[in-house]
N, C-alpha and C positions, 0 to 999 in steps of 0.2 A: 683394954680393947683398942682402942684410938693409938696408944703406944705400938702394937702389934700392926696394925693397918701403917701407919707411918715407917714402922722397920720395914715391909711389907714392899711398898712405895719407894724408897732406898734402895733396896736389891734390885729391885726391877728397873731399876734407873741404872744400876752401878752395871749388872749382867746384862742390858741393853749398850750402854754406851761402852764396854769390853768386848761386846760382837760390832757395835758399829765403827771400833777403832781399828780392833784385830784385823777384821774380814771384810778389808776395804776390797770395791771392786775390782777385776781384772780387764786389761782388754779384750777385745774382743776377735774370734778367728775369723777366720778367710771369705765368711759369709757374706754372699751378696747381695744388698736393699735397694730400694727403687730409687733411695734418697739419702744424703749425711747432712745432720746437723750440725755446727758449733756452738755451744753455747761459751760465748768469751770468756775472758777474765782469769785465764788462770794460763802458766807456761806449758806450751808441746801441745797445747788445742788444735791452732788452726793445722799449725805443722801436720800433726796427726791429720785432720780432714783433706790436706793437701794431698797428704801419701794415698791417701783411702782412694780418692780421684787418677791417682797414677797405675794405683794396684786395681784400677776398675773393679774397685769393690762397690762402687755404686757412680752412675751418671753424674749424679748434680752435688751441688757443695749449698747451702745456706751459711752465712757464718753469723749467727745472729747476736744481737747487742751490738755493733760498731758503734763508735763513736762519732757523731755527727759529724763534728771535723773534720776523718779520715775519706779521703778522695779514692775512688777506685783505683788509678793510675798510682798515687802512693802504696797502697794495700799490693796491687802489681808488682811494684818494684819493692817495695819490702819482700816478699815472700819469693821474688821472682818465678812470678807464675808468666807463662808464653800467654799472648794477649789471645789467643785461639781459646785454647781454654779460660780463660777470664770471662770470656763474649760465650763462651758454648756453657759455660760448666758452674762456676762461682755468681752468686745472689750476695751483695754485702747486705744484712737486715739493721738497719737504723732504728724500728721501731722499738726496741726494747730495752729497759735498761736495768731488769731486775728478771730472774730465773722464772718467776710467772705469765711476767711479758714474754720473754722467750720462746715460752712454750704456746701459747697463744698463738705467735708472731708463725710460729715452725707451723702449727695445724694450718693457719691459714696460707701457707707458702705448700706445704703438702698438697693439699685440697684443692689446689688451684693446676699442680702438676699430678692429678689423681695418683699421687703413689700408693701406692702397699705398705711398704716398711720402710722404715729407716733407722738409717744407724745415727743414734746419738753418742756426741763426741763431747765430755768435760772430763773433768778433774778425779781420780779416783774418791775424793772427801767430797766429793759435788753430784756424783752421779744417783746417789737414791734419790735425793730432793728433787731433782730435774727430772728426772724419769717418771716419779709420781703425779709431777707438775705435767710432765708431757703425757702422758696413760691419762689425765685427767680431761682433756682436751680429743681426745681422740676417740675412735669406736673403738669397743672392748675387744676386736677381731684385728685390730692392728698392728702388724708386728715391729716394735721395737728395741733392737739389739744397742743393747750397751756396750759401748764401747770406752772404757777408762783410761784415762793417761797416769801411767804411775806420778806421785810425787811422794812430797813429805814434807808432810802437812806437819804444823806445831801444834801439841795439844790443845794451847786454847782452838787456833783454827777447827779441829774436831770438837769441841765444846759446843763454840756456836754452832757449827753445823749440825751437830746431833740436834741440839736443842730446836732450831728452823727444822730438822726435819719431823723430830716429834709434833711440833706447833704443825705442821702442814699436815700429818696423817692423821691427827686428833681431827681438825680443821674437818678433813676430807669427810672421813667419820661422821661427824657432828651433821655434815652437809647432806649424807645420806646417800 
């Protein structure tokens, strides 16, 4: 019996993490949110949040997790963003430095610009976790559109990630 429950337990592991490698996110279309997220850390984020602001698919930018060190004026001239839009449009977020902070960090940057929706901007292998993290923080009337940046991710990177995102949906679960 316990042999069967454990094969059981396997499969559901093995045909979980085959749908969560296979059926990574997509980007997201033309639709337009009150608000875009970045959650850093991963290549074509901000880039992506940039274009989102140029394509007025949404007003404002967050790019959240910077690194304390990074000066507005450098993030400027890195990305070479016009200082109009920098001063009207881009929020760097300092406070966070992990996907839950993140999402915290974004509700209370949202809440403060009463938005509606926003698009959130990470990693194709990053966007369930951050989404849950962010759906978790927010009202359940919330609309937020996914928005994925292709990459290619190495399997271990899907490993861990699978595994943080199970840990966080059990979590969530558990929490009630």
């Amino acid at each position: 019996m316990l042999d069967r429950f454990v094969s059981l337990l396997v499969l559901a592991w093995l045909f979980g993490f085959a749908w969560f490698a296979m059926f990574l996110p997509q980007p997201a279309g033309d639709v337009r949110t009150g608000a875009a997220v970045v959650f850093t850390g991963g290549e074509g984020r901000v880039a992506r949040g940039l274009d989102v602001l140029v394509r007025k698919q949404a007003p404002r930018l967050l790019v959240s997790g910077v690194g304390r060190e990074v000066k507005a004026r450098e993030f400027r001239a890195e990305y070479r963003i016009p200082a109009a839009r920098m001063t009207c449009c881009v929020t760097l977020g300092y406070e966070s430095a992990d996907t839950r902070a993140n999402a915290d960090e974004t509700a209370r940057w949202l809440a403060v610009r009463k938005a509606k929706s926003v698009r959130l901007i990470t990693s194709d292998w990053h966007m369930r976790r951050a989404a849950l993290e962010l759906a978790r923080v927010m009202p359940a009337d919330f609309l937020i559109v996914r928005d994925a940046v292709p990459s290619e991710p190495s399997l271990r990177a899907l490993l861990v990630e699978y595994h943080k995102y199970l840990a966080r949906s059990l979590a969530q679960l558990w929490e009630g």
